[in-house]
N, C-alpha and C positions, 0 to 999 in steps of 0.2 A: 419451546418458547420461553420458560419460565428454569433459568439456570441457578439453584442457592437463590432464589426470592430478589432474582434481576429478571425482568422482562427484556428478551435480546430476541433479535433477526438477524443472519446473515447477509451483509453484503456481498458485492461483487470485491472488494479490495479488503474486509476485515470483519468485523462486526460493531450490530449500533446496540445499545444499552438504552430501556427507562428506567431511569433510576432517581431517586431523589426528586422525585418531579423534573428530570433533565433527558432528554435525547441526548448522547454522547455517543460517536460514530467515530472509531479511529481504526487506522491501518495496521494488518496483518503483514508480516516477510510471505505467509505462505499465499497471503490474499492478494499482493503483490506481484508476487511470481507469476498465479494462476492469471491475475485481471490487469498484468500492466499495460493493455491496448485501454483499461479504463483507468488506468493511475496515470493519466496525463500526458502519456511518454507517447504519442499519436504521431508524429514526426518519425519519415522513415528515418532521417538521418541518424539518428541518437541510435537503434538498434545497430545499425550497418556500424557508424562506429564502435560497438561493444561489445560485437561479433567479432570485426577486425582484432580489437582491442586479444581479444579470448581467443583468436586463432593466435595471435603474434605471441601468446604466451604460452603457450603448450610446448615450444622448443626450450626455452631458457628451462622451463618446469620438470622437462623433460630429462636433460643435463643434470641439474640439482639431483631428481631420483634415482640418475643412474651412478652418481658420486656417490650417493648415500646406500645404496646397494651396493656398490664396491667399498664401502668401509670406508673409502677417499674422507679427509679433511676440510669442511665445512670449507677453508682456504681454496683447496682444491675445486671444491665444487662451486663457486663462486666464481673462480678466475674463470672457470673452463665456458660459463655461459656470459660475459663478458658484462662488463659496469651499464652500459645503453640498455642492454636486456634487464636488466635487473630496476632501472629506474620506469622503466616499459613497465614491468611487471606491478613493483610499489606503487605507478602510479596512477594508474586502472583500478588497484583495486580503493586507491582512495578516492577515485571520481566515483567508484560504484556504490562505496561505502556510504560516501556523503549524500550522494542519493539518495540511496534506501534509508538512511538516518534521516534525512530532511523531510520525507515523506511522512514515513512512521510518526514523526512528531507532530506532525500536521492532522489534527482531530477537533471536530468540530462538536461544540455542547451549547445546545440549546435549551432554554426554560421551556417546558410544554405550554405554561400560561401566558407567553411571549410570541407563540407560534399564532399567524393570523389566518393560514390555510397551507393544506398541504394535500397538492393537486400528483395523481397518482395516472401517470404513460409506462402504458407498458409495463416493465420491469423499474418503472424508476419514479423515484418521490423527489418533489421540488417543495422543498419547504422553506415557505414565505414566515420571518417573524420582525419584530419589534427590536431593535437593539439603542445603544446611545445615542447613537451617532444616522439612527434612521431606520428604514426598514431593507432588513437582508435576503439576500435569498441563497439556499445551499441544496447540494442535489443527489442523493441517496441511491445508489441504485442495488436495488435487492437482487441477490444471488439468484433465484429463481424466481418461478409462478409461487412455489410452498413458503418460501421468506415474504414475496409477498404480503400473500396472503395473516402470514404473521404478523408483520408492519403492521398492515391496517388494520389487525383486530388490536395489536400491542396500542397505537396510537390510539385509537377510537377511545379503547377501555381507559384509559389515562386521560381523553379529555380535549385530544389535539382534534380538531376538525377537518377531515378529510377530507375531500371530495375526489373522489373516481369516474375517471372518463370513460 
């Protein structure tokens, strides 16, 4: 619970932070990988393309390793899996890049004394606060029953008002 005098929980996609009087909740690569059916990506279509994407590139990858095993010239290895495979290739991996980069930077920090309830289903926190422009709502969902349970003793002890169904 208590990492170097930070009060954290594990999420389902990262970890959340009390710190400084702030809930700060941001994304993991490995939190991502394990929870992306909860990082958004809920649409079968986007996997089925990124499967496709990942089988279509195992040939061109394929060729390049087997040039670089034969000692063959980057030239060589290049022609042999052909200009299409190769923009295939770079361009997969900057859809997936951008992605995971878009995600990651997406973390949400809340003042505890802004927070006006924070109603606890199941495995998952919804927490209502205060912001400029009105009142927000944003939705946590803890790694386990044991993160959990850490949330709400981490939130309690700090001050945020719980309530558990």
């Amino acid at each position: 619970m208590k990492q170097t005098g930070v009060w954290s929980f594990r999420t389902r996609t990262g970890i959340a932070r009390v710190v400084d009087g702030r809930l700060r909740v941001r994304h993991t690569p490995r939190g991502l990988v394990c929870g992306a059916r909860h990082a958004g990506w809920q649409s079968w279509l986007q996997p089925l393309a990124i499967s496709g994407g990942v089988i279509g590139m195992i040939g061109p990858l394929r060729e390049i390793g087997r040039a670089v095993i034969a000692e063959q010239s980057l030239a060589a290895a290049l022609g042999a899996t052909g200009v299409s495979s190769l923009l295939l290739v770079f361009s997969l991996l900057v859809v997936i890049g951008t992605s995971l980069w878009s995600t990651l930077q997406r973390s949400t920090t809340v003042p505890i004394y802004d927070i006006n309830r924070i109603t606890v289903d199941d495995t998952e926190l919804t927490v209502t606060y205060d912001a400029a422009d009105g009142e927000h709502e944003t939705t946590v969902e803890a790694r386990d029953d044991e993160a959990l349970d850490e949330a709400i003793e981490v939130l309690q002890l700090k001050g945020a008002p719980v309530e558990v169904n």
